[in-house]
C-alpha positions as CSV (number, residue, x, y, z in Angstrom):
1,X,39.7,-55.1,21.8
2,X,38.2,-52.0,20.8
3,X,39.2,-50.2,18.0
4,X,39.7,-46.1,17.7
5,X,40.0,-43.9,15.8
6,X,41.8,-40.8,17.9
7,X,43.3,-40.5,21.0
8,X,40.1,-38.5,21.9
9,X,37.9,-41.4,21.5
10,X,40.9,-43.6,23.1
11,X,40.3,-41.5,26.3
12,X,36.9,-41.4,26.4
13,X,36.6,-45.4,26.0
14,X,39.2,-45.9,29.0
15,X,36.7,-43.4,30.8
16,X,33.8,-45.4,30.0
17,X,35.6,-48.8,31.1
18,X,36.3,-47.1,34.1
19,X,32.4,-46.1,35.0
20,X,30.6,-48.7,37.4
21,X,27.1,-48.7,35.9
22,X,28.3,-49.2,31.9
23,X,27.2,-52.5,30.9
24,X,29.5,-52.4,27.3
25,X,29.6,-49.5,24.5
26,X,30.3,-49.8,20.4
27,X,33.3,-47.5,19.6
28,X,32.3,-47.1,15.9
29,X,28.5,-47.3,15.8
30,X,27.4,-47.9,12.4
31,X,24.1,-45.4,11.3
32,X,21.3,-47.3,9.1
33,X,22.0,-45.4,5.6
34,X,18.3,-46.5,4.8
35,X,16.8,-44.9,8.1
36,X,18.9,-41.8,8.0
37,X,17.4,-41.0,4.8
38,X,13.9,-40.7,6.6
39,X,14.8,-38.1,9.2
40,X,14.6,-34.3,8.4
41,X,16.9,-32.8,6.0
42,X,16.3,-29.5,7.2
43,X,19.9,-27.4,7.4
44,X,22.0,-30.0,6.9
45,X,24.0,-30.9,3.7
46,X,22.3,-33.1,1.0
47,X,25.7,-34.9,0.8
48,X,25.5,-36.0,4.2
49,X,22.8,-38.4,3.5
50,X,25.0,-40.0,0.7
51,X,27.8,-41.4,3.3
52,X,28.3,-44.1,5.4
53,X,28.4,-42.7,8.8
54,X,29.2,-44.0,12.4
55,X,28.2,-42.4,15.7
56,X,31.5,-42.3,18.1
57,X,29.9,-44.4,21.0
58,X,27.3,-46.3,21.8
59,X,26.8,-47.1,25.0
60,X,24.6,-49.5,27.2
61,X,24.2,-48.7,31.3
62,X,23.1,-51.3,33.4
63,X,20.1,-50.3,34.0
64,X,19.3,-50.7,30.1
65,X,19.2,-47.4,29.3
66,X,21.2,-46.6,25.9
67,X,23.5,-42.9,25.0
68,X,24.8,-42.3,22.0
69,X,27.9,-40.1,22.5
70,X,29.6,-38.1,19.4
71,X,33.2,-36.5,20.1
72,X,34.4,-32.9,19.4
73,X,36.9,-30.5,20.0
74,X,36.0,-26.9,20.8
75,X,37.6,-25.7,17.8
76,X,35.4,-28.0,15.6
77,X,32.6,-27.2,17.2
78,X,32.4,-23.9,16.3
79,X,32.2,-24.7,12.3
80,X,28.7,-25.4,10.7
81,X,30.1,-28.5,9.2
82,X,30.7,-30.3,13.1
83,X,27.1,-28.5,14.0
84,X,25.3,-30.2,10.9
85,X,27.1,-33.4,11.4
86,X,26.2,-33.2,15.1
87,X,22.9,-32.9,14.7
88,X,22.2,-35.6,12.1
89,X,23.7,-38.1,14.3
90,X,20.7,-36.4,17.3
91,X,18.1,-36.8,14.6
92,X,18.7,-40.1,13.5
93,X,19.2,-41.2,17.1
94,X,16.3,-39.2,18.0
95,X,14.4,-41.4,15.7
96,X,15.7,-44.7,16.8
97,X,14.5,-44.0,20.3
């Protein structure tokens, strides 16, 4: 059972079920609050680094490679707040590997 959080993310984790080469995926993804606070805080909120925050997926291929995956809607994406939050998930994963 995987849990959701929007029929968005419902979609897109029946889409991942679907793909041949996924091995599994983490709806949910919980982000180390002690190694987000070591990657750059350069344009993005302080108060971001004071939350608990979850990437949308996770996801393992077969091959063993790993993709993070964040969810957005075009509207959202046009707001600094989605861009900023957007781009601390890519630094933190960044910095994971």
């Amino acid at each position: 059972m995987v849990i959701v959080h929007s029929k968005e993310a419902r979609a897109y984790s029946k889409y991942l079920e679907d793909m041949e080469h996924v091995s599994s995926y983490v709806a949910g993804k919980a982000i180390d609050p002690v190694r987000l606070q070591m990657i750059s805080k350069l344009d993005i909120r302080g108060d971001y680094f004071k939350q608990d925050w979850e990437s949308d997926f996770y996801v393992l291929f077969d091959d063993g490679t790993v993709a993070v995956r964040e969810l957005t809607t075009a509207d959202a994406f046009s707001k600094r707040a989605e861009i900023e939050k957007l781009e601390l998930s890519r630094r933190y994963w960044n910095s994971v590997g």
